[in-house]
MARMI-16511 format. One record per residue (C-alpha): residue number from 1; residue in one letter; x, y, z. Coordinates in Angstrom, 3 decimals, always signed. Layout:
// MARMI-16511
+-----+---------+----------+----------+----------+
! num ! residuo !     east !    north !       up !
+-----+---------+----------+----------+----------+
! NUM !       a !        X !        Y !        Z !
...
+-----+---------+----------+----------+----------+
This chain:
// MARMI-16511
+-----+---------+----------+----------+----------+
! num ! residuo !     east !    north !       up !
+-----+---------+----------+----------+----------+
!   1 !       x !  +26.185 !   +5.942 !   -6.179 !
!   2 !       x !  +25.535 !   +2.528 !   -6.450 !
!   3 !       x !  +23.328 !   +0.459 !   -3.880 !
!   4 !       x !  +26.568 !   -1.534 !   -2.369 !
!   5 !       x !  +28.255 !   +2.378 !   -1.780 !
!   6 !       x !  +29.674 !   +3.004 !   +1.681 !
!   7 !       x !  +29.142 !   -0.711 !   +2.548 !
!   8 !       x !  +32.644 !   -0.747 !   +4.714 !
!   9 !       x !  +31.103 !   +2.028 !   +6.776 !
!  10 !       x !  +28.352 !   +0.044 !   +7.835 !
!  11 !       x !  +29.445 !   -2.775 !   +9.569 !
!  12 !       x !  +28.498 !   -2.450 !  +13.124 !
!  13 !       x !  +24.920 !   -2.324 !  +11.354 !
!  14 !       x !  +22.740 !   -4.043 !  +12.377 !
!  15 !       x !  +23.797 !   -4.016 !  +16.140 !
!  16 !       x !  +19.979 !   -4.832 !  +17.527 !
!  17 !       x !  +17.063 !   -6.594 !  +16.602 !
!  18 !       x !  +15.437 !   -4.313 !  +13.663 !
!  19 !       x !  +11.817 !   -3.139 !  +14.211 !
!  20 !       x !   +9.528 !   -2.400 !  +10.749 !
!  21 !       x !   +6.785 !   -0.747 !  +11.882 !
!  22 !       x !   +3.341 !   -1.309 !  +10.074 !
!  23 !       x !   +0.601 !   +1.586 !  +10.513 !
!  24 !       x !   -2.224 !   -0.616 !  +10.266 !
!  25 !       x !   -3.941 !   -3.792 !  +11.867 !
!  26 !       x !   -3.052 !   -7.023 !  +10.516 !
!  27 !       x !   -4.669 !   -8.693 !   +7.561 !
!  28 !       x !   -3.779 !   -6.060 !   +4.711 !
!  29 !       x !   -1.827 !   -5.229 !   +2.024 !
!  30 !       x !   +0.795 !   -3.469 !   +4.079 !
!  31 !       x !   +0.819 !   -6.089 !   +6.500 !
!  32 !       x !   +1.534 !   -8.984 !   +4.293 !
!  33 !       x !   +4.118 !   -7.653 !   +2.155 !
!  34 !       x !   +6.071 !   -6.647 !   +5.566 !
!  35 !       x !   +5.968 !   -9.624 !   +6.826 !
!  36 !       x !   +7.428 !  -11.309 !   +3.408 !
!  37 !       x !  +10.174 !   -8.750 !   +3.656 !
!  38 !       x !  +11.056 !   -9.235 !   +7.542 !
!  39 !       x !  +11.134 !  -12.893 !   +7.139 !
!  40 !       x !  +13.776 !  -12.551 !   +4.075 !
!  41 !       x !  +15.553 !   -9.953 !   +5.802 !
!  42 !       x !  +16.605 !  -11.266 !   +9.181 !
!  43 !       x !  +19.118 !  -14.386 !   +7.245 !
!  44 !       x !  +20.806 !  -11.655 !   +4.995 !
!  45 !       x !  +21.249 !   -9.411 !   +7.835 !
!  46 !       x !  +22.269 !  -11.850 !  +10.412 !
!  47 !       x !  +20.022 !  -10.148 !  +12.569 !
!  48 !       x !  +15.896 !  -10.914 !  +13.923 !
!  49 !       x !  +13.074 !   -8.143 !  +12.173 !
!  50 !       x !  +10.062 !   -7.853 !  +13.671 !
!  51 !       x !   +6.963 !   -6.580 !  +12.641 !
!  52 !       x !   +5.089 !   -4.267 !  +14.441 !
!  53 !       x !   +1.366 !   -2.657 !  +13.668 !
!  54 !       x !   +1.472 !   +0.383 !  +15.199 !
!  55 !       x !   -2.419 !   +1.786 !  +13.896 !
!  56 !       x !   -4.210 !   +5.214 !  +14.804 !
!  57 !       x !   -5.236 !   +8.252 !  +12.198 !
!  58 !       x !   -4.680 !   +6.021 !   +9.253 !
!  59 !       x !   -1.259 !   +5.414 !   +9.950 !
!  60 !       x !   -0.269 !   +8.470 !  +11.276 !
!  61 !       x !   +0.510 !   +6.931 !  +14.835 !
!  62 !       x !   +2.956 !   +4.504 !  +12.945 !
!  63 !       x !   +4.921 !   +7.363 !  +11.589 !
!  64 !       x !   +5.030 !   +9.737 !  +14.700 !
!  65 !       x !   +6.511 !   +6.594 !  +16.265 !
!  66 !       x !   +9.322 !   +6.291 !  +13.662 !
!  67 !       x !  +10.218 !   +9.461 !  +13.617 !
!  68 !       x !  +10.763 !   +9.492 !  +17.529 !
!  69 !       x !  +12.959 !   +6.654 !  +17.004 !
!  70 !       x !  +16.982 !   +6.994 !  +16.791 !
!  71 !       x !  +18.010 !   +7.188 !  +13.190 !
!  72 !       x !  +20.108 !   +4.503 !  +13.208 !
!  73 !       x !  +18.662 !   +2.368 !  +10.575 !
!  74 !       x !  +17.093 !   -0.101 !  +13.378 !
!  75 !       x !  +13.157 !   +1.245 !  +13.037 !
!  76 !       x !  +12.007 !   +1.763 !  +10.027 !
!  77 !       x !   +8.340 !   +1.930 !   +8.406 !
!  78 !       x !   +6.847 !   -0.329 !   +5.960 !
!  79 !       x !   +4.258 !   +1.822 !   +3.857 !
!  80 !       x !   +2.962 !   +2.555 !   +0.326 !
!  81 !       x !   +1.564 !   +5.556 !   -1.278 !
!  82 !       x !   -0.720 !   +6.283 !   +1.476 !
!  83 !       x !   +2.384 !   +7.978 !   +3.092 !
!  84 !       x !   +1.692 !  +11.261 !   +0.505 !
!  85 !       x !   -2.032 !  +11.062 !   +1.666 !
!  86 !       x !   -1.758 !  +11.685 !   +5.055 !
!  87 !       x !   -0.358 !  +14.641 !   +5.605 !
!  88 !       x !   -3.316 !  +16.141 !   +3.676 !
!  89 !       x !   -5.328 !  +14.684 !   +6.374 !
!  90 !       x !   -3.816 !  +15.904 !   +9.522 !
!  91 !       x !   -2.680 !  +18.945 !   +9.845 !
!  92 !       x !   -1.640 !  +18.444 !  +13.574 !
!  93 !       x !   +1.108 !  +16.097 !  +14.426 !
!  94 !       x !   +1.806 !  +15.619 !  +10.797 !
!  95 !       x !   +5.028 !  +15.221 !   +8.651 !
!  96 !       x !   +6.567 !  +16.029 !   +5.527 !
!  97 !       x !   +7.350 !  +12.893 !   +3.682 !
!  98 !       x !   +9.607 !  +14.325 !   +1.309 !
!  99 !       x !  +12.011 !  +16.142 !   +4.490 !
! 100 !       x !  +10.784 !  +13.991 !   +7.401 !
! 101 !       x !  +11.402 !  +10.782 !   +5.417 !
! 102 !       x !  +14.378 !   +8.827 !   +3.785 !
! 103 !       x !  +13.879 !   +6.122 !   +1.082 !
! 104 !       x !  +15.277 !   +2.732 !   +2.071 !
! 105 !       x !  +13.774 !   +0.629 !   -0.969 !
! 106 !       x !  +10.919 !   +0.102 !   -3.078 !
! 107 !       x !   +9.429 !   -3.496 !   -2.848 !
! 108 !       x !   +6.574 !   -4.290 !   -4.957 !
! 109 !       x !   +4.220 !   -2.373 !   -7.134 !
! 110 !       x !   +0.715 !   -3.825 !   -6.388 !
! 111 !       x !   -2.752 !   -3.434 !   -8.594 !
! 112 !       x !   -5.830 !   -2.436 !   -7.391 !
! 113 !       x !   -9.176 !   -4.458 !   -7.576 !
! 114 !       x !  -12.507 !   -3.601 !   -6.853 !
! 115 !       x !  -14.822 !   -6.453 !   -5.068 !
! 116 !       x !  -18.101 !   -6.758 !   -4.006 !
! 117 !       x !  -20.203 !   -8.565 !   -1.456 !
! 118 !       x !  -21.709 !  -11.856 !   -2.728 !
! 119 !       x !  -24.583 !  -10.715 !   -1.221 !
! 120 !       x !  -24.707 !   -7.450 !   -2.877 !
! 121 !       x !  -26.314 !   -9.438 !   -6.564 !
! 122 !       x !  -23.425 !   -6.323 !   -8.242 !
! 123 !       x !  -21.905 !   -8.877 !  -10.800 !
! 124 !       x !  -19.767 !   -6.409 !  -12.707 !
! 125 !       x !  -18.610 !   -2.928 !  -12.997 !
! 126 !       x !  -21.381 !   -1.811 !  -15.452 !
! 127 !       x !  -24.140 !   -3.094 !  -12.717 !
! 128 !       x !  -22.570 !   -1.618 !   -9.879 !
! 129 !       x !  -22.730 !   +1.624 !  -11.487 !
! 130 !       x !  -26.165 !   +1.352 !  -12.852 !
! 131 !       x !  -26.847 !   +0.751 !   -9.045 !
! 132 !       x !  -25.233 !   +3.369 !   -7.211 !
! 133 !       x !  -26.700 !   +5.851 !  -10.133 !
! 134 !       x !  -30.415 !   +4.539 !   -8.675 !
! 135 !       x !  -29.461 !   +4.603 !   -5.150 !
! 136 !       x !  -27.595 !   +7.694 !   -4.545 !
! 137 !       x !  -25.003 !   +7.511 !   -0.918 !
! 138 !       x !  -26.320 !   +4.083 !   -0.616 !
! 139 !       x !  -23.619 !   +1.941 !   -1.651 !
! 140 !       x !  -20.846 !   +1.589 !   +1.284 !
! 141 !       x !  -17.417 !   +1.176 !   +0.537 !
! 142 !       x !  -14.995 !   -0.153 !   +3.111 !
! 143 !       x !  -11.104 !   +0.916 !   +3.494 !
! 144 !       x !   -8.855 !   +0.189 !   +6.129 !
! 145 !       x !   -8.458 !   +4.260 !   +7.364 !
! 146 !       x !   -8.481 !   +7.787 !   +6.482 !
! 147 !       x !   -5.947 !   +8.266 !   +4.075 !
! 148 !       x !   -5.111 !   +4.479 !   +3.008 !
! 149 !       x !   -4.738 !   +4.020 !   -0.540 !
! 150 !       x !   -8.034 !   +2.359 !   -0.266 !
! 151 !       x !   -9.479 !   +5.894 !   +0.945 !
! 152 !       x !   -8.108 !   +7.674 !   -2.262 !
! 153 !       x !   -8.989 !   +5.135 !   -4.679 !
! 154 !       x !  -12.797 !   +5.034 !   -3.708 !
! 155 !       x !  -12.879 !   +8.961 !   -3.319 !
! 156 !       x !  -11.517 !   +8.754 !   -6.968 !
! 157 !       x !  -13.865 !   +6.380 !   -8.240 !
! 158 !       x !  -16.690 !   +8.312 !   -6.463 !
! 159 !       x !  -15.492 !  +11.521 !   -7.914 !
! 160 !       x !  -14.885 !  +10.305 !  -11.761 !
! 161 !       x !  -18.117 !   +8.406 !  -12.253 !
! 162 !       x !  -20.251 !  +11.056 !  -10.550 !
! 163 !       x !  -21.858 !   +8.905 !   -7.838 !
! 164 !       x !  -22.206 !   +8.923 !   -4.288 !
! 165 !       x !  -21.784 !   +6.394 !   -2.097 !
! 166 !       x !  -21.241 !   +6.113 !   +1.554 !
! 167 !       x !  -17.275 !   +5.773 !   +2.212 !
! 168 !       x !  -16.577 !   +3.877 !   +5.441 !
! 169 !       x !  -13.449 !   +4.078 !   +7.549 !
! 170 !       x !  -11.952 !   +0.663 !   +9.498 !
! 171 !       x !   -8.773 !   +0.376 !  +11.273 !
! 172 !       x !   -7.027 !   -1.636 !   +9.031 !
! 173 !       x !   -8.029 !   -3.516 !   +6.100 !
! 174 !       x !   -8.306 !   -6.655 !   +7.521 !
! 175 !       x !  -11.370 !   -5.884 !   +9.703 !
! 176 !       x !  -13.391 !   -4.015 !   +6.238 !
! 177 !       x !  -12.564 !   -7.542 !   +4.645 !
! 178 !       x !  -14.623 !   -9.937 !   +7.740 !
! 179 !       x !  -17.762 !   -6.735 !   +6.795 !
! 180 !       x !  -17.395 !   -6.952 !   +2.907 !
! 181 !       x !  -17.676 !  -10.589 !   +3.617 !
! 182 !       x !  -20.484 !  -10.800 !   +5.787 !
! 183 !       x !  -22.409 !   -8.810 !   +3.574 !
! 184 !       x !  -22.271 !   -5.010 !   +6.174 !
! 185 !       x !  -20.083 !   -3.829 !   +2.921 !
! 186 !       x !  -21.015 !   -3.359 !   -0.471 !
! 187 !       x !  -17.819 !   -2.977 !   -1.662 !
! 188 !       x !  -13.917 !   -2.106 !   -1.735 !
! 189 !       x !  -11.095 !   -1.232 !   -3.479 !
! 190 !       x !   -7.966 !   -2.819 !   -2.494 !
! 191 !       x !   -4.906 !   -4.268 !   -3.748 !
! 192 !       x !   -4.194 !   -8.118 !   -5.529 !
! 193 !       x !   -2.574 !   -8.878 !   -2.483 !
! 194 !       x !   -5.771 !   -9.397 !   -0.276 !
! 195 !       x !   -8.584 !   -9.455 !   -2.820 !
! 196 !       x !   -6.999 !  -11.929 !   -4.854 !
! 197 !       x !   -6.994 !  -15.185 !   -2.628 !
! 198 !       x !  -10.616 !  -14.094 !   -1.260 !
! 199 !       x !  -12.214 !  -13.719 !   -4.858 !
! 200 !       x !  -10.294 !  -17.417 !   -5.413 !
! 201 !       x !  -12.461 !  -18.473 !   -2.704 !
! 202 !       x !  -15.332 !  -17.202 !   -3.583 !
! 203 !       x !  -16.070 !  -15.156 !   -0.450 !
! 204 !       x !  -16.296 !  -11.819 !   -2.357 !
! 205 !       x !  -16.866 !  -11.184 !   -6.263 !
! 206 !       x !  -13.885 !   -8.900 !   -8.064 !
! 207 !       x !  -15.489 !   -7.318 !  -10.982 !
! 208 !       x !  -12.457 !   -4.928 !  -12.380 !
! 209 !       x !   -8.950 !   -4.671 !  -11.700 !
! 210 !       x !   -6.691 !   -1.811 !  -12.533 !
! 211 !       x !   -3.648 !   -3.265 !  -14.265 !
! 212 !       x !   -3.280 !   -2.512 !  -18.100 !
! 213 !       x !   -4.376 !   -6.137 !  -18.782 !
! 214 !       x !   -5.972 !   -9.251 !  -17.623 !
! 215 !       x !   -4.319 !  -10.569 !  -14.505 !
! 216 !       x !   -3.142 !  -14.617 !  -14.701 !
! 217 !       x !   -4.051 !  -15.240 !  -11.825 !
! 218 !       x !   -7.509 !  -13.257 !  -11.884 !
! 219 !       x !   -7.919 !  -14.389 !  -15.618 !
! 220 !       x !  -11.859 !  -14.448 !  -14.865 !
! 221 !       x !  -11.944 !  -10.948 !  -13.824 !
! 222 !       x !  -12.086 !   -7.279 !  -16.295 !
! 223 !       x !   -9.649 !   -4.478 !  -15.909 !
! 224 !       x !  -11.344 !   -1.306 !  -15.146 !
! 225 !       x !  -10.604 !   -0.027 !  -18.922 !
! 226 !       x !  -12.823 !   -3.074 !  -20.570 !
! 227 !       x !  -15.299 !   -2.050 !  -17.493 !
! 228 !       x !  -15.645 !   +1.143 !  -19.239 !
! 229 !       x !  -13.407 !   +2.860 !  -16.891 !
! 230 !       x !  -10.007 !   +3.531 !  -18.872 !
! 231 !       x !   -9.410 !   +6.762 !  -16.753 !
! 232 !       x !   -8.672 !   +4.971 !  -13.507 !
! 233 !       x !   -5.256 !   +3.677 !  -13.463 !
! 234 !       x !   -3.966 !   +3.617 !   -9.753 !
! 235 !       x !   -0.929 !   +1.083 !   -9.165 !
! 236 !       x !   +0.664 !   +1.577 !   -5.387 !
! 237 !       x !   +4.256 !   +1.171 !   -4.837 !
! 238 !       x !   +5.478 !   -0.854 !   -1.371 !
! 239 !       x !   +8.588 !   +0.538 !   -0.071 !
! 240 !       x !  +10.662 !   +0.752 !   +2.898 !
! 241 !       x !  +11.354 !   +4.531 !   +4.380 !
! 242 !       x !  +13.280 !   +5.103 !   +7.594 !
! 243 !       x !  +13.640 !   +8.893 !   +9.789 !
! 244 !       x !  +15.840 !  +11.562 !   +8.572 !
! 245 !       x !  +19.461 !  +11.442 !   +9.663 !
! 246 !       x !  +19.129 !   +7.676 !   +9.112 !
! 247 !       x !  +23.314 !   +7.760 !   +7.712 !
! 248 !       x !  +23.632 !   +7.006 !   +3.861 !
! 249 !       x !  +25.681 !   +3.732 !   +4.776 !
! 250 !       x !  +23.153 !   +2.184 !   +6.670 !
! 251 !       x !  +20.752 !   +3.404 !   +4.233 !
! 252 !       x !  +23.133 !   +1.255 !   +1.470 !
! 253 !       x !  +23.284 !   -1.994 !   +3.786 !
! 254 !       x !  +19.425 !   -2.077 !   +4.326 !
! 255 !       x !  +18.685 !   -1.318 !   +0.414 !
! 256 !       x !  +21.118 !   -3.901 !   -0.499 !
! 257 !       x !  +19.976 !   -6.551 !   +1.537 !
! 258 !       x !  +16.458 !   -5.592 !   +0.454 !
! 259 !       x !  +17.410 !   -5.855 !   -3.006 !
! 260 !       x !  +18.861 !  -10.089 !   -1.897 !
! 261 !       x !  +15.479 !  -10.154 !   -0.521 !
! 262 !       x !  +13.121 !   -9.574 !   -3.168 !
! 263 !       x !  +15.464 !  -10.977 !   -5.527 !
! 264 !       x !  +15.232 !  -14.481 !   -4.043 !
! 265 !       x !  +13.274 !  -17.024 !   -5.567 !
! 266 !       x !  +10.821 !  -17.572 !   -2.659 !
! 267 !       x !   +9.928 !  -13.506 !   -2.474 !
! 268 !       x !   +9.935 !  -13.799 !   -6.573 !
! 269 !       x !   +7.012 !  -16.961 !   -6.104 !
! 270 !       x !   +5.393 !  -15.070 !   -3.269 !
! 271 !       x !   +5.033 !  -11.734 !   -4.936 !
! 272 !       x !   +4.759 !  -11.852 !   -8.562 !
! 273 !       x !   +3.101 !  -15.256 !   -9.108 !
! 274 !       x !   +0.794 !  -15.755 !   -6.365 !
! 275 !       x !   +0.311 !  -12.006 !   -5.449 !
! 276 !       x !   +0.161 !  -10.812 !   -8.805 !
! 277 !       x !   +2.409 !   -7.794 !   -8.506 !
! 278 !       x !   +5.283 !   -6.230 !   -9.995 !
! 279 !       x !   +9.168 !   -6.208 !   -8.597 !
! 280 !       x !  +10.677 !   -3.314 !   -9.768 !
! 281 !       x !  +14.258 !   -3.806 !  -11.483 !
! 282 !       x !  +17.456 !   -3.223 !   -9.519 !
! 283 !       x !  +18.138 !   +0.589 !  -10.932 !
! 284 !       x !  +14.616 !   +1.143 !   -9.924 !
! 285 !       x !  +14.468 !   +0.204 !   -6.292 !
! 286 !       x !  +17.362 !   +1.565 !   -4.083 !
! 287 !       x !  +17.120 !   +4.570 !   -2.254 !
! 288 !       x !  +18.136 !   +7.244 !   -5.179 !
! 289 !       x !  +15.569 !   +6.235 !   -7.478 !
! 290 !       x !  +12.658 !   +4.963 !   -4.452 !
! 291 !       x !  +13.380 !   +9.045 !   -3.977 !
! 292 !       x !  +12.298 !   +9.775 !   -7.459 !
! 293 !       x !   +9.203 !   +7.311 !   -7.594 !
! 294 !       x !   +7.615 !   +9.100 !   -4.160 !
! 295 !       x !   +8.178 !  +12.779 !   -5.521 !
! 296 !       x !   +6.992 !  +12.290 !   -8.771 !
! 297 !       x !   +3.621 !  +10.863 !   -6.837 !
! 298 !       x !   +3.819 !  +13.477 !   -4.329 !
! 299 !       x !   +2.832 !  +15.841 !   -6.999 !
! 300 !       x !   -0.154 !  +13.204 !   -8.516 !
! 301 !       x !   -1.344 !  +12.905 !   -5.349 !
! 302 !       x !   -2.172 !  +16.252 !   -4.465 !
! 303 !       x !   -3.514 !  +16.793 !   -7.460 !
! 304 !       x !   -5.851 !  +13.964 !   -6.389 !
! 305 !       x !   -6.491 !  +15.289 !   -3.089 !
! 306 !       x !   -7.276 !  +18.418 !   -4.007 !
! 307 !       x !   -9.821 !  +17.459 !   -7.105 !
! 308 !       x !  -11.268 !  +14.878 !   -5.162 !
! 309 !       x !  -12.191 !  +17.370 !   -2.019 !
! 310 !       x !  -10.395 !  +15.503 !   +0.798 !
! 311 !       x !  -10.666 !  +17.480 !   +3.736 !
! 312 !       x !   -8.191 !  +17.508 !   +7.136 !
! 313 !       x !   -9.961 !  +14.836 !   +9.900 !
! 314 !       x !   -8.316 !  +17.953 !  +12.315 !
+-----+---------+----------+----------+----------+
């Protein structure tokens, strides 16, 4: 089945204003990427997409809200792989994302870089470590929430070095950013999409990044392999998911219109030049093969959570 299938059944969709709902505060990865896809949206669809943060638990709150919503293709949820994490984390009000969940699209595939404070004196991956092996739990490393992708990423770089360092929770990465700034951070681990204009800047230092090579547009700055950290390879996938029952049709429309989205030239500029992340190809990002992408990481990431001793917040 093709993304364009059951297009003729489809089209009293959209009927309403559409509503993406974002499970953290503004200023993140999540947030951003959204907000790129709404605006490209709402022309192809004829139709005005809003973006709504909807933040609690790490993002829980913005998926207990979608799946209360109709399925009818008008709320869905803009998320990444910290969709597989929280489930681990809440064992009350939680969700299954693989029964709860249907794929819409994937969107972008988006590196992760580690940055420090400037007023930390870390310079580079080999000093921060040297550090945090001299100062045991006293190194604090921001994310934006229990279960983010930030959340798993410093838990695994905690866990495969050996160190300890203090891991501290925000809601929403845009408020860890104003602390890692300030200096109240040490550190973070966070995607291209916000670390990358901000190490530009040169309000915080980015000393590795996790792509298999050199970023253009972070030429200046190592990949975690020529940091001496080969082992940690964590890309996240963006993606669109809506609630169960959503109807295959309107599960077509959305993906193809996605798919004219991120296709354009001005999501193409956005994303892969001045983000510095990857678009997957069109058999790689409808809803069939968005499916495959989040089960084959469902299994990774409870491998992750388990080895890295993530424990339920209740």
């Amino acid at each position: 089945m093709t993304l364009i299938s059951g297009w003729g059944w489809a089209q009293g969709f959209p009927s309403k204003p559409i509503t993406i709902i974002v499970g953290v505060a503004p200023g993140g990865t999540l947030d951003a990427l959204a907000r790129q896809v709404a605006r490209g949206l709402a022309p192809v669809l004829k139709q005005s997409v809003v973006v709504e943060n909807t933040t609690g638990a790490g993002g829980l709150v913005g998926f207990q809200r979608l799946l209360k919503s109709e399925p009818d293709g008008h709320t869905l949820n803009f998320t990444n792989m910290s969709m597989l994490i929280i489930p681990h984390l809440h064992t009350k009000g939680g969700f299954d994302p693989l029964v709860d969940l249907v794929p819409v699209g994937s969107v972008a595939t988006v590196p992760m870089v580690m940055a420090v404070s400037n007023a930390s004196g870390i310079r580079d991956l080999p000093s921060l470590m040297e550090h945090m092996r001299r100062n045991p739990g006293k190194v604090n490393l921001g994310s934006g929430g229990p279960g983010t992708t930030a959340h798993l990423a410093e838990a695994m770089f905690l866990n495969m070095n050996k160190v300890e360092g203090t891991l501290v929770q925000y809601r929403g990465t845009g408020p860890a950013l104003v602390d890692l700034m300030s200096g109240v951070l040490d550190g973070i681990i966070d995607q291209t999409v916000t670390l990358m204009p901000l190490h530009a800047d040169k309000r915080v230092r980015a000393i590795a990044v996790s792509s298999a090579q050199r970023l253009p547009q972070m030429a200046d700055v190592p990949t975690f392999a020529e940091g001496g950290m080969p082992q940690f390879d964590l890309r996240i996938w963006n993606g669109l998911v809506a609630p169960k029952g959503t109807p295959r049709a309107t599960l077509d429309k959305l993906a193809n219109a996605l798919s004219q989205v991120i296709d354009s030239p001005e999501f193409k500029e956005r994303v892969e030049k001045q983000l510095a992340s990857q678009i997957p190809s069109f058999n790689d990002r409808g809803p069939d093969a968005f499916r495959k992408v989040i089960e084959a990481d469902h299994e990774r990431v409870s491998s992750l959570v388990k080895a890295i001793g993530m424990k339920p917040a209740n």
